[in-house]
C-alpha positions in Angstrom: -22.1 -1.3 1.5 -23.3 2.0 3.1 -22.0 5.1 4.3 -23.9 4.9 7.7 -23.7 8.1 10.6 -22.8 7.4 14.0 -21.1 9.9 15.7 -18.2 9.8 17.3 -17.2 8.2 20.7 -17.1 11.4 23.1 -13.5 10.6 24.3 -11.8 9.7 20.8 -9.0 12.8 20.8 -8.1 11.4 24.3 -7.8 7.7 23.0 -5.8 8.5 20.3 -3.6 10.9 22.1 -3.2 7.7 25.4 -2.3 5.5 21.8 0.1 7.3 20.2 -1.8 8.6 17.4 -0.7 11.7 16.6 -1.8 12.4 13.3 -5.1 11.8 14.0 -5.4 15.6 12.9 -3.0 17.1 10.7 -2.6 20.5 9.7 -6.0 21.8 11.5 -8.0 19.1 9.7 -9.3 15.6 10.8 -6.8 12.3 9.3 -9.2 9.8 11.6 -12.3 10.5 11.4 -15.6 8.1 12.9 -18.8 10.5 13.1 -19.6 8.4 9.8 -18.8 4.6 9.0 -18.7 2.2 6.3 -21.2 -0.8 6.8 -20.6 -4.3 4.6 -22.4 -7.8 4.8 -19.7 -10.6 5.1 -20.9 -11.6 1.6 -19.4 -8.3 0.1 -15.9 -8.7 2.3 -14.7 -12.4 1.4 -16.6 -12.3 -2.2 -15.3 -9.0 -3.6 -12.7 -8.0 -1.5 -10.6 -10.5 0.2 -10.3 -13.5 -1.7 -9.8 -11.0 -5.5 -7.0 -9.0 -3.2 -5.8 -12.9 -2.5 -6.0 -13.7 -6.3 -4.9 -10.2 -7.2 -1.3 -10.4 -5.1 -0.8 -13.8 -6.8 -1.1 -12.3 -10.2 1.3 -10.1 -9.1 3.8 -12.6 -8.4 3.5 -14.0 -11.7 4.3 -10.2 -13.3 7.1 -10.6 -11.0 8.2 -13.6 -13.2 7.8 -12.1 -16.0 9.4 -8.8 -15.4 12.5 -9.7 -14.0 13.6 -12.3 -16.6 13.2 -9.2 -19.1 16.0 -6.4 -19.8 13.0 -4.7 -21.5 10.5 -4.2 -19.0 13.1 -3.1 -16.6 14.0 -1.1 -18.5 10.6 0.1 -18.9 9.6 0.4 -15.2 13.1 2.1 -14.5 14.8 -0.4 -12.8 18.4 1.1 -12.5 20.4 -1.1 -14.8 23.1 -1.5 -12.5 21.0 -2.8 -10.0 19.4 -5.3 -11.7 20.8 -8.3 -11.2 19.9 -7.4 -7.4 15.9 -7.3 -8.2 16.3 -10.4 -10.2 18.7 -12.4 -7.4 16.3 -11.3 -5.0 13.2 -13.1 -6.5 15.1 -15.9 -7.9 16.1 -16.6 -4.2 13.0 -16.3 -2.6 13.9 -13.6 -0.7 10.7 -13.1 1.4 8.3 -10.9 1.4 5.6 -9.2 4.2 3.0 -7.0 3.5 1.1 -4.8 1.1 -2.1 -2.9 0.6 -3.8 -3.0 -2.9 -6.1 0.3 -3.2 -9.3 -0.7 -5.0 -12.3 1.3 -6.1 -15.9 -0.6 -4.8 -19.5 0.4 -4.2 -21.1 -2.9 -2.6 -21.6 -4.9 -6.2 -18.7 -6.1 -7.7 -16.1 -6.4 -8.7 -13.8 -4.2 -6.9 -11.5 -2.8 -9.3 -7.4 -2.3 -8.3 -6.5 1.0 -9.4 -2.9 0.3 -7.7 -0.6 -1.7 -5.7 0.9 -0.3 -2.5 3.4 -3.2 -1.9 6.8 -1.7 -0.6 5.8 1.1 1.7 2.0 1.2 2.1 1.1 3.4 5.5 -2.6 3.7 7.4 -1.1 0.4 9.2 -1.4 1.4 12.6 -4.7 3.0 12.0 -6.6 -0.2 9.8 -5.1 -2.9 12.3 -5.1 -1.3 16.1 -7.2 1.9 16.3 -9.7 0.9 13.7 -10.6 -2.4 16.0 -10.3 -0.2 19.0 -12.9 1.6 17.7 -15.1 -0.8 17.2 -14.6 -2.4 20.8 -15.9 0.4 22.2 -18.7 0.8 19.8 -19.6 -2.6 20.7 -19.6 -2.0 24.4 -21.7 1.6 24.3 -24.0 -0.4 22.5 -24.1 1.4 19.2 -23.1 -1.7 17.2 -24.9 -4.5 17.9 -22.7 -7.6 20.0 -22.3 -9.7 17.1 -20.9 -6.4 14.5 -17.3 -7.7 13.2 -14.4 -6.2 11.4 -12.4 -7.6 8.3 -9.0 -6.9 10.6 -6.6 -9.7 11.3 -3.9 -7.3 10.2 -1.8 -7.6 13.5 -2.4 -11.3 14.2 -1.3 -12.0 10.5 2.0 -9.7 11.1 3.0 -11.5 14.4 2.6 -15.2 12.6 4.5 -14.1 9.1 7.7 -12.5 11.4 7.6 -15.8 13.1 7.7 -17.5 9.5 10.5 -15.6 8.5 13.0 -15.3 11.3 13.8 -17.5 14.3 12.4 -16.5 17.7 14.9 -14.5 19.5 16.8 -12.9 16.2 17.1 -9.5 16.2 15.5 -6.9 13.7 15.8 -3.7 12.7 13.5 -0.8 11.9 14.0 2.3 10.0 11.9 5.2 9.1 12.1 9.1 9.1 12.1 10.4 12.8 10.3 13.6 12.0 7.1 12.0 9.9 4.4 10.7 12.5 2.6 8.3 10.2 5.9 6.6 8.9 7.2 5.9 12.6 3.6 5.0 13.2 3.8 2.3 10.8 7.0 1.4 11.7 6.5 0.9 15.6 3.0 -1.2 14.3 6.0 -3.5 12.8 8.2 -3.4 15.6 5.1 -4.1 17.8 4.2 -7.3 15.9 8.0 -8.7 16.0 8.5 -8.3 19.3 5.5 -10.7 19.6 6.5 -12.7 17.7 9.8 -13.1 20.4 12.3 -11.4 18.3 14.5 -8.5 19.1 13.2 -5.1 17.5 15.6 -2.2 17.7 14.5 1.7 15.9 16.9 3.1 14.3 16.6 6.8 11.8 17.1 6.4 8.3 19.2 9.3 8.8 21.6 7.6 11.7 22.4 4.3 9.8 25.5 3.7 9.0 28.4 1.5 7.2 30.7 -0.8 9.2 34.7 -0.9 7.5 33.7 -4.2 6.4 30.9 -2.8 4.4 27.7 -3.7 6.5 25.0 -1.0 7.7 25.2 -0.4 11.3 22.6 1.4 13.9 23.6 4.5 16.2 25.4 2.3 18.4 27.7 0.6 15.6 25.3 -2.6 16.0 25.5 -5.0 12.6 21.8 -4.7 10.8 21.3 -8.3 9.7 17.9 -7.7 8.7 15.9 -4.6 8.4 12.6 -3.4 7.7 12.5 -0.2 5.8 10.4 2.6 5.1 11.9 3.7 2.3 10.7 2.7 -1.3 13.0 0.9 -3.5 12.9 3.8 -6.3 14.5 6.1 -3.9 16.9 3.5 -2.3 18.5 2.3 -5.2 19.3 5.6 -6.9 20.8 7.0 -3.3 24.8 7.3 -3.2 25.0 4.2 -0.2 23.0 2.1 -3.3 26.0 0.3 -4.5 26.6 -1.1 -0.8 23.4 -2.6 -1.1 24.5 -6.3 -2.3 27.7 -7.1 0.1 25.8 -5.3 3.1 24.5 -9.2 3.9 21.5 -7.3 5.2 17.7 -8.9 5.2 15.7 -6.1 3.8 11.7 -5.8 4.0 10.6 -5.3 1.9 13.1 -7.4 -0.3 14.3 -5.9 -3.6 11.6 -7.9 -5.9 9.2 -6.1 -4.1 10.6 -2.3 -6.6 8.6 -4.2 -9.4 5.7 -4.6 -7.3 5.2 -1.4 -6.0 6.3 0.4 -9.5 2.7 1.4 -11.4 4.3 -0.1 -14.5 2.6 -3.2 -12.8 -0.4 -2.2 -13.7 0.5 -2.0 -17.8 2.3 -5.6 -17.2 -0.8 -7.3 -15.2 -3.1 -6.0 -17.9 -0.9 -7.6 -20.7 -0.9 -10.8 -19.3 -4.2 -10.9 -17.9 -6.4 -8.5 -20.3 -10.0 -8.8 -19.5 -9.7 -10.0 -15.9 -12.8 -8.6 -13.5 -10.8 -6.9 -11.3 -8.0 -4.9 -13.5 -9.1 -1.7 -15.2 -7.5 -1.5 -18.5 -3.8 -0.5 -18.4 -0.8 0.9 -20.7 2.3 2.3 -20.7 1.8 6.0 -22.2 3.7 5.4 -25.0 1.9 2.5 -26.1 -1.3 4.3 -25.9 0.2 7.0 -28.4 1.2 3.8 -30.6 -2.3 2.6 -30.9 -2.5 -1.4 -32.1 -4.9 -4.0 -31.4 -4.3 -4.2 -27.7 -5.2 -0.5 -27.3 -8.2 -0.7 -29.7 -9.8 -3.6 -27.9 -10.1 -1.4 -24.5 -11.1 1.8 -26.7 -14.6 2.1 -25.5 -13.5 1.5 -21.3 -10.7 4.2 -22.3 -12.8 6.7 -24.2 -15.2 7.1 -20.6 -12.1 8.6 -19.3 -8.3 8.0 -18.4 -5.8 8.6 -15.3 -2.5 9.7 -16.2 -0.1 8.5 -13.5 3.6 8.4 -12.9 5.6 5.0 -12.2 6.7 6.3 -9.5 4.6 8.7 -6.8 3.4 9.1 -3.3 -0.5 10.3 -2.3 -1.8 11.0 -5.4 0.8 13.2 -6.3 1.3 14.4 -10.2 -2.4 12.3 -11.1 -4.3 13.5 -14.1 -8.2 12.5 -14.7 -9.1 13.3 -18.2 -11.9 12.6 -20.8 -10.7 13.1 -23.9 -8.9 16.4 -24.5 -10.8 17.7 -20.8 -9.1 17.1 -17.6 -12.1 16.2 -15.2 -9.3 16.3 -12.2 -5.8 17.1 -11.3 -3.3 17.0 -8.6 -1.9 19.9 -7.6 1.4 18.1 -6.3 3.4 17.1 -9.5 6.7 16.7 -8.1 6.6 13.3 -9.8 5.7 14.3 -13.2 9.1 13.9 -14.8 9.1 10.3 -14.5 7.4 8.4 -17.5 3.6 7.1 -17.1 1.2 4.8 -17.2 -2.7 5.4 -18.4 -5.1 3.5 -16.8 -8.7 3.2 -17.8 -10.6 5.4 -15.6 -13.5 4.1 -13.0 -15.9 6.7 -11.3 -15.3 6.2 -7.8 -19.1 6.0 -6.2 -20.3 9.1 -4.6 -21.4 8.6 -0.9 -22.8 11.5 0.2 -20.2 13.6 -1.6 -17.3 11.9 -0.3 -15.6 9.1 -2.6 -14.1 5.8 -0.8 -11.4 4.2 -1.9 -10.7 0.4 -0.4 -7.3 -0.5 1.3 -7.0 -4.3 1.5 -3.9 -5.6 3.4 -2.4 -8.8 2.1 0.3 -9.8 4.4 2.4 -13.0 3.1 0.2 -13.9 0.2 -3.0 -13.5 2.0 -5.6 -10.7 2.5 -6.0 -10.0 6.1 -7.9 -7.2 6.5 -9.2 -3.6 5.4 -9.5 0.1 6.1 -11.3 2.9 4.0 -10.2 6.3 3.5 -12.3 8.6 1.5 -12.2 12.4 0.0 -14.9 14.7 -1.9 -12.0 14.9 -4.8 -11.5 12.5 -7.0 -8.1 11.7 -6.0 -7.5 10.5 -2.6 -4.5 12.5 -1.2 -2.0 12.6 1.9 -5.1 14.2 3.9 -8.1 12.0 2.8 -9.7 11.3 5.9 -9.8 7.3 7.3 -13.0 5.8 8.1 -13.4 2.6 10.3 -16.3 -0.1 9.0 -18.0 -3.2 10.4 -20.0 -6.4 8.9 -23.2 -6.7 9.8 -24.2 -9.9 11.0 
């Protein structure tokens, strides 16, 4: 794995801006951003990357298990007790699920180590799966990568073939985001784009325009039924919001389905490292309050914890309200903490590898139950953030 410079293709801006991508720049500073690339051999992709991120989402499946059949940890990842019953129903049923992006820490060795679970509402979508391969298309045919470079990105194939699992051709979907936040309608239409492929109906709707019919259904604009909808808009947020209790009679297909607020809750992280304590690619992990309790669980991670801890909150968004410590020194903090009220997890801390001053965290896309794909984003702080800039890579041949 290296951090390799190329420069950038002369008419990016004017891609992006024929594509749709409007956030390629926010706020006067570059999002996308190719003058420098990441390089990997395919060894490095399918040994440390995609087939732990395949292992990795199944381990998370069987937390699932666990979690749901306890009124504990619910309770403990702040599950709303009155919805419940509609987390567990949801699993037990088999409701079905779609996609997910595990963020993992990885320098070109092994083994890549999770340091969380995006699984309800993970963005960079349109950007790893269409304008990532875009770019390398055209580095390709400017002959700055040589004809036989590839990409770890079957993101966009994978979506098309898993809508076509779930629904029947021709059935019509919903899709829901905030209007006024570029990336989120970004990732949204990357959904939409995929259904329609797969030959089923894909209407946008705002989170803000949907409604409920008198028989207690949510409806579009336009008073159509929403049978099934894809949402982005986390669980956390959904199920504490007044229309919550409609949730369970609305008849309504929802991705991702309810199971997935377990998933996506950082109290995953404490649960996975219960059951699987040791495992290559988990960084030790606790709820807070067990840390403060000591015992032998704690004790036998002392040394990993004692290099450092991150302080995180069940719930957050882009490294919001994140503390990096080493004993009584913080080494980094967020500046964002509008999540520090919820209660936390610590998590052993792993030095993300310097690459030129910038630090690359891994996004690998498991769509289904399968990774799919990858994009990088990396930042000169330790924590990546809302504006850590995305980097496209390649495998050499």
């Amino acid at each position: 794995m290296d951090r390799i410079e190329l420069g950038a293709r002369p008419d990016w801006k004017e891609k992006a801006r024929d594509a749709g991508f409007t956030f390629a720049e926010m706020h006067g500073e570059p999002y996308w951003s190719e003058e420098s690339v990441y390089a990997f051999t395919l060894e490095q992709v399918e040994r440390d990357i995609e087939d732990p991120s395949t292992e990795l989402h199944a381990m998370c499946r069987e937390a699932v298990e666990r979690i749901v059949g306890s009124q504990e940890l619910m309770e403990r990842l702040a599950i709303p007790l009155e919805h419940r019953d509609l987390v567990a129903m949801s699993w037990a049923t088999g409701d079905p699920e779609l996609y997910g992006r595990f963020d993992l820490i990885y320098d070109g060795t092994g083994p890549a180590k999770m340091i969380e679970y995006n699984a309800d509402t993970p963005t960079s979508l349109y950007e790893s799966a269409a304008f990532q391969w875009q770019w390398l298309e055209d580095q390709i045919a400017a002959g700055v990568l040589p004809d036989d470079s590839d990409q770890f990105n079957g993101i966009h194939e994978a979506l098309v073939a898993r809508f076509a699992e779930i629904f029947d051709e021709g059935e019509h979907v919903h899709f829901t985001s905030f209007a006024n936040a570029p990336e989120d309608y970004a990732t949204t239409e990357s959904m939409a784009w995929a259904a329609r492929e797969a030959g089923l109906g894909a209407h946008y709707v705002p989170i803000d325009k949907i409604g409920l019919t008198d028989q207690g259904q949510f409806c579009d604009a336009d008073a159509q039924v929403i049978g099934a909808l894809f949402k982005l808009y986390p669980w956390e947020d959904m199920l504490r919001d007044d229309f919550a209790t409609h949730i369970a009679g609305a008849h309504c297909r929802f991705l991702e389905p309810a199971w997935k607020a377990v998933v996506s809750n950082k109290g995953i992280l404490a649960v996975l490292w219960e059951m699987f304590e040791g495992h290559p690619n988990l960084l030790p992990a606790f709820f807070a309050e067990d840390i403060e309790r000591g015992g032998p669980r704690v004790d036998r991670a002392a040394d990993l914890l004692s290099l450092g801890t991150v302080r995180k909150p069940i719930f957050s968004r882009e490294g919001s309200s994140i503390t990096i410590a080493r004993g009584a020194d913080t080494i980094a903090a967020a500046e964002d903490n509008r999540y520090g009220a919820h209660p936390m997890v610590v998590q052993a801390y792993q030095e993300i590898t310097d690459f030129g001053g910038y630090h690359p965290v891994v996004g690998s896309w498991i769509v289904g139950e399968k990774c799919v794909g990858m994009g990088l984003r990396e930042d000169r702080a330790r924590i990546t953030q809302d504006l850590s800039r995305f980097k496209p890579h390649f495998i050499r041949a």
